[in-house]
KOLBA-934097 format. One record per residue: residue in one letter; x, y, z of N, C-alpha, C in turn. Coordinates in steps of 0.1 Angstrom, whole numbers, plus 5000, padded with zeros to 4 digits. Example, Ala and Ser with C-alpha at 12.3 -4.5 7.8 and 13.67 -1.06 7.14 Angstrom:
2
A513249435078512349555078513249675078;S512849785071513749895071512950005079;
//
This chain:
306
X030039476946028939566949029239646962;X028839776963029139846972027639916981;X027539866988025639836996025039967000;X024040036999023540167005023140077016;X023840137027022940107043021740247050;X022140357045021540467048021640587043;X020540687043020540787030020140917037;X020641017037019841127045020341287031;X019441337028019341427019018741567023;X019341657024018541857024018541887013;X017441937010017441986991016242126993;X015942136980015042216976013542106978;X013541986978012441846978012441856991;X010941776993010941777009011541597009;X012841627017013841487010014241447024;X014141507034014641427047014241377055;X013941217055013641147061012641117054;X012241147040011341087031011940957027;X010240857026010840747024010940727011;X010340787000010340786987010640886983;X012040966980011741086973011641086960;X011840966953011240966938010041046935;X009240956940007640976940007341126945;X007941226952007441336957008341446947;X008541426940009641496928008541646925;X008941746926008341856923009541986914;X008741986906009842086896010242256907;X011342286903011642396914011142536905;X011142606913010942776910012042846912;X012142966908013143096910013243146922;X012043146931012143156942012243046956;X012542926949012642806961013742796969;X013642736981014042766987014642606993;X016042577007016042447011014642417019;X014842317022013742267030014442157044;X014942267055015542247062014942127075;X015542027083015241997090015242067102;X014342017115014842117130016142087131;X017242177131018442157135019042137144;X017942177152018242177166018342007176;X017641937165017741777171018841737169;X019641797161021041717158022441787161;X022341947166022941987170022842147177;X023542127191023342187203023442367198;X022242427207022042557202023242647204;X023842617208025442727211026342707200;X026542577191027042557181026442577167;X024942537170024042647158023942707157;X024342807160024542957161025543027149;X026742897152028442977149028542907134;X027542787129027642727119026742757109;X027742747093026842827083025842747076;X024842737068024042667062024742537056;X025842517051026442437045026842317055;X027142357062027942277081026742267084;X025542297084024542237093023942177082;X023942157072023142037061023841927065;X025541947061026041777061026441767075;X026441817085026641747102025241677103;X023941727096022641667104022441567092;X022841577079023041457070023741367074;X024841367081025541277090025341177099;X024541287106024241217120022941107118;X022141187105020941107103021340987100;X022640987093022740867085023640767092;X024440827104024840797116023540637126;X022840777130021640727139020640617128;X020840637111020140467104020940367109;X022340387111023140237107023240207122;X023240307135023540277147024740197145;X025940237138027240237145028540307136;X029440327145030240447142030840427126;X031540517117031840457105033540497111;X034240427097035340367098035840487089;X035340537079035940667076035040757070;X035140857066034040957064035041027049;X033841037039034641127028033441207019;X034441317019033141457018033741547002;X032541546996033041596984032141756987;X032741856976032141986979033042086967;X032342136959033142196946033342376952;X032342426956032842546963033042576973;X032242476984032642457001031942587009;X032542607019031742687031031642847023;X030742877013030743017006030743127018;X029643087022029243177033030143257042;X031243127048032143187052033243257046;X033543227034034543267026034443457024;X032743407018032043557016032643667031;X032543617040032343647053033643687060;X035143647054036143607061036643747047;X036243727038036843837021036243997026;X034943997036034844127035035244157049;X035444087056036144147067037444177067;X038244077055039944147054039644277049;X038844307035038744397028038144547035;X037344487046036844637055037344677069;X037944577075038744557085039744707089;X040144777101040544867097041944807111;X041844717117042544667126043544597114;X044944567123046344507117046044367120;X045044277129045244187131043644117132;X043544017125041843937122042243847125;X041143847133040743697139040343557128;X041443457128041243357121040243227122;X039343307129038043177131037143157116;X037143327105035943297096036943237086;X038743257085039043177077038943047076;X039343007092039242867093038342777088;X036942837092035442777085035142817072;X035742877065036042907054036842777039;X037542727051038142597043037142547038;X037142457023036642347018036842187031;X037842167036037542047045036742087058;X035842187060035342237073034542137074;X033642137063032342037067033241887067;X033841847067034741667067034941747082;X035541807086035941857097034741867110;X033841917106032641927114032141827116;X031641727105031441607106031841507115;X033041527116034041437123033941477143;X034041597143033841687156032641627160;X031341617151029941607155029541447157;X030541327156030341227155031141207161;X032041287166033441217176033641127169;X034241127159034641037153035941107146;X037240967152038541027150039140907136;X038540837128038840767114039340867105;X039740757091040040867079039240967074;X039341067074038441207071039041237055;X038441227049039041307033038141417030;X038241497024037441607015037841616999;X037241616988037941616976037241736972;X037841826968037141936957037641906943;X036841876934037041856922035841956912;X035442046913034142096905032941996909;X032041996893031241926899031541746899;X032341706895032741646899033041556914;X032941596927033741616936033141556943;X031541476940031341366945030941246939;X031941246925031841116923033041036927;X034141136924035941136932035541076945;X034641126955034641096971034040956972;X033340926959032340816961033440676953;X034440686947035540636944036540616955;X036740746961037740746976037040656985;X035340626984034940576994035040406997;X034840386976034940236974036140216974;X037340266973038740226977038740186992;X038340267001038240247017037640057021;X036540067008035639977012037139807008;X036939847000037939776988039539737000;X039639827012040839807016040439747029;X039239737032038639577046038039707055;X037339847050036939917059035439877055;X034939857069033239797068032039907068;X032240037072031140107069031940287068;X031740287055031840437052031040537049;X031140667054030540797050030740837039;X030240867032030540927019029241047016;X029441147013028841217006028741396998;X028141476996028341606992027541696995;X028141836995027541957002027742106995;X027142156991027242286984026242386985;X026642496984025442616994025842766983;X024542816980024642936970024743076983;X025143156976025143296980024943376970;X024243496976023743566964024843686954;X026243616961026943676949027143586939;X026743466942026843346926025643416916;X024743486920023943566910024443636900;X025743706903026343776898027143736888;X027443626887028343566878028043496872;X026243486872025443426856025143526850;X025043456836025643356828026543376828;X027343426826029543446825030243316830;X029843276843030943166846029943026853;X028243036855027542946860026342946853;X025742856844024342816833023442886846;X022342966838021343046841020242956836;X019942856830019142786827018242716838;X018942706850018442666860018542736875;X017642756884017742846895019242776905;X019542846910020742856917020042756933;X021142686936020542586944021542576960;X021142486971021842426979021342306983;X022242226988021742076992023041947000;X022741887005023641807010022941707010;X023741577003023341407001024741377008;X024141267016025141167026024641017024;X025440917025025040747023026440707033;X025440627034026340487045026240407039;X028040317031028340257021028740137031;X028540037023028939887036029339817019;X029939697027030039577017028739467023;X028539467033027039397042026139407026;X025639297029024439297018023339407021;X022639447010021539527010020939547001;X019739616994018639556987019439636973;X020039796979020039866961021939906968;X022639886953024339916955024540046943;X025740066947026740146938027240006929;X026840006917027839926910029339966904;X028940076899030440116898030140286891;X031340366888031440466888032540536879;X032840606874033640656867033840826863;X035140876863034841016859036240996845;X035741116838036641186830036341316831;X038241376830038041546832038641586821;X038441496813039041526795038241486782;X037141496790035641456778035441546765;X035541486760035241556747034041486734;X033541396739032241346737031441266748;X030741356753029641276764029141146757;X028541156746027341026745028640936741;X030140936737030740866738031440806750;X031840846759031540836770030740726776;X029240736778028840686779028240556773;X028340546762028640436753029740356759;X030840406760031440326767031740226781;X031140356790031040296800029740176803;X028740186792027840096790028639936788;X030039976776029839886770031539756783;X032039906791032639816801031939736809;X030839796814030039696822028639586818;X028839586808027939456795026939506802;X026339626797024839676798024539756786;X023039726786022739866773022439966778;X021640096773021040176778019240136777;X018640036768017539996767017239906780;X018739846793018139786801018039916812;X018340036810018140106821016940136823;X016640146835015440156841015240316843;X016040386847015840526849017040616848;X017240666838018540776833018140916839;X019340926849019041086855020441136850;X020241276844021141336833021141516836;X021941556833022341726835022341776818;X021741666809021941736795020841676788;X020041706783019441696775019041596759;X020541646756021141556744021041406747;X021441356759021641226764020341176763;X019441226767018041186765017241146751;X017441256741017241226732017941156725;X019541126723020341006717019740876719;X019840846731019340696736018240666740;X017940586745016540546748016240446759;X016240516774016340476783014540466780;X014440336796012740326796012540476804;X013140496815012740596818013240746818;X013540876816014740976823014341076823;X014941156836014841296839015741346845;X015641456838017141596838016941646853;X017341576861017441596878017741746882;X018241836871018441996876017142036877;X015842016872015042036871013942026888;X014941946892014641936905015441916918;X016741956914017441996924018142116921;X017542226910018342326910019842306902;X020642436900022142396899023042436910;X023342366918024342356925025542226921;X027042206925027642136920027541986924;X026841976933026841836945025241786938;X024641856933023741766927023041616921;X024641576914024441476916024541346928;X024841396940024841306950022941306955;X022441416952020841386952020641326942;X020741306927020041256922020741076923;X021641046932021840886938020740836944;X020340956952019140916966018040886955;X017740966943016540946937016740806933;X017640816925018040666918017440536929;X018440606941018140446950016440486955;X015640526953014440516962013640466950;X013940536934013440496923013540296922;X014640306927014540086928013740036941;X013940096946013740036957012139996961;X011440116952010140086956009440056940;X010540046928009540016917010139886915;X009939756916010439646926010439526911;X010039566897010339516883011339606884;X011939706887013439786877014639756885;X015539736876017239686879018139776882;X017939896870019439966868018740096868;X019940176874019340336870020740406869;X021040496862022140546857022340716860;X023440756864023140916866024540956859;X024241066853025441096842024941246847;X026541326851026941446854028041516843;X027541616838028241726830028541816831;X027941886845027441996848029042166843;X029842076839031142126836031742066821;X031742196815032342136799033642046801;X033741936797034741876793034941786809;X033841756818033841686829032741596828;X032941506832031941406828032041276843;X030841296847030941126858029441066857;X029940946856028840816859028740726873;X027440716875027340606883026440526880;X026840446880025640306879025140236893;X023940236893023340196907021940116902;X022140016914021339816908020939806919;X020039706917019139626925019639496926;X020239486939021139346937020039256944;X019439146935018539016937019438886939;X020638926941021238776940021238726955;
//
């Protein structure tokens, strides 16, 4: 078992520093928006300034989840399928309008996918293993595997989590290359993973990037870990189909309330764990990500009573 010590979430929900965000679940609109914390508690107004929405979700995701466990982590790993947009956007039209021979490499730098693992690390002074994985949507179930490896190798408290931020040129490329079924989203979910006992865990996790039957898939991964789908307590899902095949007691298509962004499912973990934690009969909750044809990840997350 792999232990949640601490959870800090920015979404479209009012999710930070809520003690239940199960229970406050509100379906989103076309025009919703994040629901940011003061930023300013967690970092200094001269460096708020120079950081983009993305870098200020998961540095204050951090630090919150930092200041639950009161003590430093042993390594930090950051998943993020399109990474600092803002900057990228930002760093693309200044090559492209630029009329000087020589640009300043500060908006490429923040432009990287590892900026936020990078920031993070700067904002915790913290000099451990730093990973970033981009994998699509994918890319934090990968980090959340890189994290139980860490755990798995005698490291006692890890960061782990994911970050992704829209710009209004991802408008432009629905439908063509991103589902229009759901409003375009941002959000950063962070956990502090221990082997220390604690009330709700990661039980285990899995991805395939060569799916070619989801509910098989999942069938299977049921049947690696000797569970059914009739003992899950709450199935959070990006499809539809999965809902109506099987027959969880409870489930809900978490885009519905976190938007589509690719990091999504690291919010719908936070649901999962607050959904055990305070409905104190339920065991298992299961979150199944598709958000990508032919990509598929599971997590299974328990209420460990032993």
């Amino acid at each position: 078992m792999y232990y949640i010590h601490a959870i800090a979430s920015i979404s479209h929900q009012d999710s930070f520093r809520n003690s239940n965000v199960y229970k406050s679940l509100t379906p989103l609109s076309d025009d919703s928006d994040v629901i940011s914390p003061d930023f300013k508690e967690f970092i200094p107004p001269a460096a708020l300034r120079r950081l983009s929405p993305v870098l200020r979700m998961g540095l204050a995701a951090s630090i919150e989840c930092r200041n639950q466990v009161a003590t430093d982590f042993d390594a930090i790993v950051v998943g993020t399928a399109l990474g600092c947009l803002k900057d990228t956007e930002k760093f693309l039209s200044t090559f492209l309008t630029s009329t000087s021979d020589f640009l300043s490499p500060t908006a490429f730098i923040q432009s990287t996918h590892n900026t936020i693992g990078g920031q993070i690390s700067l904002g915790l002074n913290n000099h451990a293993y730093n990973m970033t994985h981009t994998q699509n949507n994918l890319s934090f179930e990968v980090s959340l595997m890189d994290a139980i490896l860490c755990l798995n190798d005698g490291k006692k408290n890890v960061l782990i989590g994911a970050a992704d931020e829209k710009i209004d040129f991802l408008a432009t490329v629905q439908p063509d290359l991103i589902p229009n079924e759901f409003p375009l989203s941002s959000g950063a979910s962070f956990f502090a993973l221990s082997p220390a006992k604690s009330e709700i865990a990661i039980q285990a996790v899995s991805t395939n990037f060569n799916a070619t039957n989801l509910l098989e898939d999942i069938g299977t991964f049921l049947d690696v870990h000797d569970i059914s789908m009739e003992e899950i307590d709450l199935l959070l899902h990006s499809n539809d189909d999965i809902e109506a095949h099987f027959s969880p007691k409870e489930a809900i298509n978490y885009l519905d309330f976190t938007g589509f962004h690719y990091s999504a499912s690291s919010y719908a973990v936070h649901v999962a764990h607050d959904f055990l934690k305070y409905r104190h009969m339920a065991k298992y909750a299961l979150v199944v990500n598709d958000l990508c044809p032919g990509k598929v990840g599971i997590t299974l997350i328990t209420r460990d009573e032993a």
